[in-house]
Residue frames relative to the residue before (quaternion, step in Angstrom):
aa qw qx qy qz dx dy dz
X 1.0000 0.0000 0.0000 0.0000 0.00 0.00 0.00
X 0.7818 0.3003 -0.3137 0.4475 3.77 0.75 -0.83
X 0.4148 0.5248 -0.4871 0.5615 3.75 1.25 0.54
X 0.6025 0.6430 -0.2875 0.3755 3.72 0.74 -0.13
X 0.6926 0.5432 -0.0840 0.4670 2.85 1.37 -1.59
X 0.6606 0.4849 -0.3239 0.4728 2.95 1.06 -1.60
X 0.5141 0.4910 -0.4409 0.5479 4.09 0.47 -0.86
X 0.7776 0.3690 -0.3954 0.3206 3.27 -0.47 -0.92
X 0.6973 0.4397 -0.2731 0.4958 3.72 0.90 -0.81
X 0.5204 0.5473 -0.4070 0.5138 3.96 0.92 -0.24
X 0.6625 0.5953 -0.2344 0.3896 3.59 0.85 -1.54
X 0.6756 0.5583 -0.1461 0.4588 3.67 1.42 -1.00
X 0.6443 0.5443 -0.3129 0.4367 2.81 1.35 -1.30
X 0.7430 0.5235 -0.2898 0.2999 3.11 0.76 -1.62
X 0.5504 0.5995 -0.3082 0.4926 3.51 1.43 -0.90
X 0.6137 0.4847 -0.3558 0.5118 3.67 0.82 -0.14
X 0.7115 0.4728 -0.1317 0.5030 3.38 0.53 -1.12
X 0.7713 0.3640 -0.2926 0.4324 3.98 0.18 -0.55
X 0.5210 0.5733 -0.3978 0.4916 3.70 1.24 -0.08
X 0.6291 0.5898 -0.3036 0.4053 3.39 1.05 -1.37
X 0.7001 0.6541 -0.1106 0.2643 3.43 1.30 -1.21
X 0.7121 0.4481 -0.1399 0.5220 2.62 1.95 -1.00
X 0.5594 0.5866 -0.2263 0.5401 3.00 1.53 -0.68
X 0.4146 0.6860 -0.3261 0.5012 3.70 1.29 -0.17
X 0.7376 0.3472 -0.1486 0.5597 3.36 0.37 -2.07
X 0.6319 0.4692 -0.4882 0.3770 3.91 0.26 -0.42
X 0.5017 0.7054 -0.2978 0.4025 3.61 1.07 -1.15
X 0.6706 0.4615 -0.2334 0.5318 3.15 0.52 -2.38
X 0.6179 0.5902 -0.4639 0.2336 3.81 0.26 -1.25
X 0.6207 0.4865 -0.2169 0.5753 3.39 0.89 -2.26
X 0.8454 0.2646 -0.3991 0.2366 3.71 -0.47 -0.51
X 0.7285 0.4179 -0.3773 0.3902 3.44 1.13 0.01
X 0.4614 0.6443 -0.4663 0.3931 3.56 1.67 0.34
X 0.7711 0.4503 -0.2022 0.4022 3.52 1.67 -0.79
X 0.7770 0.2715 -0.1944 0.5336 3.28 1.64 -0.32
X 0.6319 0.4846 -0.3197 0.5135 3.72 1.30 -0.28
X 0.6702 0.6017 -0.3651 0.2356 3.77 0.33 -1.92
X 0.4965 0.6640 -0.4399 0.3451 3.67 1.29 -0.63
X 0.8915 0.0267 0.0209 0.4518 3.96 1.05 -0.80
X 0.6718 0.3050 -0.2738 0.6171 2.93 1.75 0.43
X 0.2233 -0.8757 0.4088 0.1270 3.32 -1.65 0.18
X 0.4913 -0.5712 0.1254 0.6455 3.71 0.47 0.66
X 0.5353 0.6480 -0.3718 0.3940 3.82 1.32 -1.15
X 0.5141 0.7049 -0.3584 0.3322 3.62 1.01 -0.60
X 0.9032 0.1251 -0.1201 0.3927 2.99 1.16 -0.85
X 0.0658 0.8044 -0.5736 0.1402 3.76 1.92 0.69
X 0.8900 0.1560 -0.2760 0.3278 2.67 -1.79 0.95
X 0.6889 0.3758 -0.4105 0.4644 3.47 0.84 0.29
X 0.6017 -0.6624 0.3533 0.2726 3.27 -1.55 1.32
X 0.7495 -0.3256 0.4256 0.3887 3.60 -1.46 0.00
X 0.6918 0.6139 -0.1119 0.3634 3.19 0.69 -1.52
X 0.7522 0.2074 -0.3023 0.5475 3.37 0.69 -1.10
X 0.7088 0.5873 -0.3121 0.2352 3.35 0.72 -0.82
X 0.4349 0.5624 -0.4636 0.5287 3.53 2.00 0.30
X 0.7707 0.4040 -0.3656 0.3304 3.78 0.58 -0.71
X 0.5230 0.5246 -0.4887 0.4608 3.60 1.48 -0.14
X 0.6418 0.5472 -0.3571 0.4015 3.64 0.46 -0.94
X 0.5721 0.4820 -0.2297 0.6226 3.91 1.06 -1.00
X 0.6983 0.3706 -0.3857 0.4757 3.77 0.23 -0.42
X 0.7762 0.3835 -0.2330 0.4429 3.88 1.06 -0.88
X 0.5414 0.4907 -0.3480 0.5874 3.57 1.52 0.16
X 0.5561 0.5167 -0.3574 0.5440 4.19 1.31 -0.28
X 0.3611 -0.6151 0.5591 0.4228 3.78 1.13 -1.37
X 0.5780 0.6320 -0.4213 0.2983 3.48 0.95 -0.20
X 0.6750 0.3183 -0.2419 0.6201 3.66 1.37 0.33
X 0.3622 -0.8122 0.3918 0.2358 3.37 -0.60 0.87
X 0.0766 -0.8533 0.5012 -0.1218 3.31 -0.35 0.82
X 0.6418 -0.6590 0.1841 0.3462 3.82 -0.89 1.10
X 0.6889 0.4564 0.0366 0.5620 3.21 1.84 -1.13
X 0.2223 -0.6179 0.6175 0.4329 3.61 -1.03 -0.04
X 0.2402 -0.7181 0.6471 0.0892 3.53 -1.45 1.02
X 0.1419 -0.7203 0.6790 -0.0019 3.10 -0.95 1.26
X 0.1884 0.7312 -0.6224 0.2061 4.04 -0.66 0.94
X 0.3738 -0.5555 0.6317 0.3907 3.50 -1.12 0.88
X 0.6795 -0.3860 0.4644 0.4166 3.57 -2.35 -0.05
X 0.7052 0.3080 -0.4153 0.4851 3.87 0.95 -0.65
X 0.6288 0.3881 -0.5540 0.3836 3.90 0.03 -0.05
X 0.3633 0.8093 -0.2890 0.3600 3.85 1.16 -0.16
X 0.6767 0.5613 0.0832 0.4692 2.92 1.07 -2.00
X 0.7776 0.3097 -0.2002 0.5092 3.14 0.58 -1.54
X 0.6991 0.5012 -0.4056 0.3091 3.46 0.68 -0.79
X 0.6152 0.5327 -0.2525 0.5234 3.49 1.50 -0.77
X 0.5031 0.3648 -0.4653 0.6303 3.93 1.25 0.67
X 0.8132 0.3119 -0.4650 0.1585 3.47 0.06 -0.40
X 0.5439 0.5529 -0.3406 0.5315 3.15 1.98 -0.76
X 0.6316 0.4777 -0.4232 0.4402 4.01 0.80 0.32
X 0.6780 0.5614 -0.3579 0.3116 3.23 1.29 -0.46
X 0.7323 -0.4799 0.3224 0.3599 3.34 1.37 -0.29
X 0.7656 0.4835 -0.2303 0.3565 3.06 1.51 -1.36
């Protein structure tokens, strides 16, 4: 029975958590068609992870990376764009 639960409570989580994800990349999509698409493209960045590509974006939105433009992004529009351009799409 508590091997039951636990599945059952993973199964919820995950259902909580994978919507959020996708809804992320759509986000990331809209915010880099309106503030990035001018000089970059999602292909720009294939093959790099989610992960690094939040701390480059956060380094060029701090000034601590040089970068053609000043970039203004909240930390969540940050995020989302750095899921969609990690996701591949």
């Amino acid at each position: 029975m508590r091997t039951l639960s636990i599945a059952a409570f993973i199964l919820a989580m995950l259902a909580t958590v994978l919507p959020a994800g996708a809804a992320d990349v759509a986000t990331g999509k809209a915010v880099a068609q309106a503030k990035c698409a001018q000089c970059h493209d999602a292909e720009d960045w294939e093959g790099e992870d989610a992960a690094s590509l939040e701390s480059l974006i956060r380094d060029i939105v701090a000034g601590t990376v040089k970068h053609k433009t000043k970039l203004s992004l909240t930390p969540a529009e940050i995020a989302a764009v750095a899921a969609y351009w990690g996701s591949g799409h």
